[in-house]
N, C-alpha and C positions, 0 to 999 in steps of 0.2 A: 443529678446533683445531690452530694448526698447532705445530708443538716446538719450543721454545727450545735451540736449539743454538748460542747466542753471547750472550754476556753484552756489555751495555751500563750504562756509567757513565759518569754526569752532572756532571760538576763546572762550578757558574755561579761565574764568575770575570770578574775588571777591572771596572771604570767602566760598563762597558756593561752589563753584566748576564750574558755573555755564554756560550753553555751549551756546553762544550767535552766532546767525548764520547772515550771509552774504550773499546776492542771489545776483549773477549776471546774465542778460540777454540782450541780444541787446544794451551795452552800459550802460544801465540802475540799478540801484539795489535798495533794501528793506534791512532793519537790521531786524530782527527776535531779539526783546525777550533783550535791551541791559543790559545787568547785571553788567557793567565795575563799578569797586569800586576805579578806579585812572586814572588822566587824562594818562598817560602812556600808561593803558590799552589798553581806548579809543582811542590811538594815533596809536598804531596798526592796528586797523582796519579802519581809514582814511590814513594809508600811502597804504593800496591798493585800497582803491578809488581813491587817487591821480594815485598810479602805472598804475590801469587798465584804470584809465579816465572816470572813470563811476562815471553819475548824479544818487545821493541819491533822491529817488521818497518820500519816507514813513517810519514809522516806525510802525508793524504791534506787535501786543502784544498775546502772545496766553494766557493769565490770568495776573494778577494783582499783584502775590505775590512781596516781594518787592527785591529777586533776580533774577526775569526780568523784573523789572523796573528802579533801581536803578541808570541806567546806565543813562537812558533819558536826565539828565541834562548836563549832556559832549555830548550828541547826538543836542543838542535843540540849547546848543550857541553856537555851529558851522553850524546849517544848520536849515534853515526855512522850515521845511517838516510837515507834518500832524502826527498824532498818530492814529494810529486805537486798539477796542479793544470792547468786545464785549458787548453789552448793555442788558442783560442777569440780570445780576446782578453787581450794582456796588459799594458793600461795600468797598472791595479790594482797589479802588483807591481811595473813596473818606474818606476812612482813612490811605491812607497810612505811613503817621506821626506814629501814634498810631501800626501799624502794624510793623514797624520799629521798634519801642521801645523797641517790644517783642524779636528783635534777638541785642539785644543794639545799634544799630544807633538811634544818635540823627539827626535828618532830615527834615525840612519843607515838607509839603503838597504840591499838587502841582495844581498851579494856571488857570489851564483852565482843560472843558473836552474834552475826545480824540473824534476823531469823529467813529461812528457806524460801526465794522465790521461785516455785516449780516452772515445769517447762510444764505447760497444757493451754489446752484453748480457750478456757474459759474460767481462769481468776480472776477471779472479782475482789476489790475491799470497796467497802460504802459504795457508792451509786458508780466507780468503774466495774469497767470487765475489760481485761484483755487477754488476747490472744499470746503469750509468752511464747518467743519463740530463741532457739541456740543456735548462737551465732558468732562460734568463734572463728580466730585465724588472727585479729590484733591482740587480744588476751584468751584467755583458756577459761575465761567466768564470764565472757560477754552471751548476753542476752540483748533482746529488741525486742520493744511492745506496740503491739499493734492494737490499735483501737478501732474497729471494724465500724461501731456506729457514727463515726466522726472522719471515718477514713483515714487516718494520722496514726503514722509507725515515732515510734519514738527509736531511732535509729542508733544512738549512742556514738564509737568511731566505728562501725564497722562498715557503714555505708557514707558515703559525703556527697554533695556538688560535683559532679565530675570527677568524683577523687575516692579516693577509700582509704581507712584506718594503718596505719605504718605495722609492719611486720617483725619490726628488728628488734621487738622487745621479749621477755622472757615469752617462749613458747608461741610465737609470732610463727605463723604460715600463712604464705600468701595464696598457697594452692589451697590449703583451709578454707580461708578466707573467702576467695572467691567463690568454692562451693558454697559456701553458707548463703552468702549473695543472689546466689543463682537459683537453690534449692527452698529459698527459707523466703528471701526479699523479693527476687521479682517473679516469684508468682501472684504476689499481692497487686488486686488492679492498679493500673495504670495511673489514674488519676490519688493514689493513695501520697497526699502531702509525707512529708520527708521530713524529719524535724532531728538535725545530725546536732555529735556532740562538739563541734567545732563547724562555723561558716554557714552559709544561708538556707535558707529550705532550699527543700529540690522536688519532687515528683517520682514514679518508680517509672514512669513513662519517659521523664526525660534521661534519666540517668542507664537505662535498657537500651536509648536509642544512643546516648550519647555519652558514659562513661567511657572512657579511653583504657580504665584498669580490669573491667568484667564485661565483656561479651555475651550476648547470649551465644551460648552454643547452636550451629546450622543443623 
């Protein structure tokens, strides 16, 4: 059993459904992914910053689409923290006006770029470390972070509950995709909690034995 030493909170937020996470550790935290579509939203998830007393380090992005980003601007003029995200490919944000359009938000671009989330096993900011790992095939800038001492991937869309991330948007492959899956996500044990950017945890044990969209290979 491995120890929970970081707390994770869920808040599904916007139109999308869209599941924006919360990492606490040693005082400290990250928002994963903010999607809030009303300051209200946003206001939720700073009243347990306040609650817990934890200093906001970063806001870390595992892709670009524009319901995990959308939130940024309620995250930005309340706290002066960095953006990370991964430099891969960076159409995703540097049109995200134009990518808005497409689900009807009318919405300004956005005025700086974030800084570099490398691919490697062992970035750390304050008291995290993760394992960054590339994982495209629903966007061409997704990443997924694993947290090896807590056992918890932060999956974004490329992995779900029995399901996995939609293909039919710019630079979507589902043969990508599923590589990425199979090469990146379920070599991670088993019992590794699942924490996707839309709908419920999963396990990489239950989703290996029983996703319908990535097999392992015989």
């Amino acid at each position: 059993m491995v120890a929970q030493i970081m707390d994770i909170t869920c808040f599904t937020v916007g139109p999308f459904a869209e599941n924006t996470y919360l990492l606490a550790e040693k005082g400290q935290a990250l928002i994963i992914d903010p999607g809030f579509s009303s300051q209200n939203e946003f206001n939720e998830l700073r009243s347990v910053l306040e609650e817990q007393d934890l200093t906001l380090l970063a806001v870390l992005l595992t892709h670009a689409h524009v319901d995990h980003v959308m939130g940024l601007p309620y995250v930005l003029s309340h706290f002066e923290v960095p953006v990370y995200l991964s430099d891969k490919d960076r159409y995703l944000w540097d049109n995200f006006s134009s990518q808005a359009a497409m689900f009807g938000f009318q919405v300004k671009g956005f005025d700086f770029n974030p800084r570099s989330l490398p691919i490697t096993e062992d970035w750390a900011i304050g008291p995290f470390e993760f394992d960054v790992r590339y994982t495209p095939g629903h966007a061409p800038d997704h990443l997924s972070l694993y947290h090896a001492k807590s056992g918890s991937l932060i999956a974004g869309d490329a992995l779900f509950k029995e399901g996995v991330g939609r293909t039919d948007l710019y630079k979507g492959d589902m043969n990508l995709l599923k590589e990425s899956i199979r090469e990146q996500l379920y070599v991670l044990p088993d019992e590794t909690r699942v924490y996707s950017g839309h709908g419920p945890e999963t396990t990489i044990g239950h989703e290996k034995e029983s996703n319908p969209f990535v097999k392992l290979e015989a």
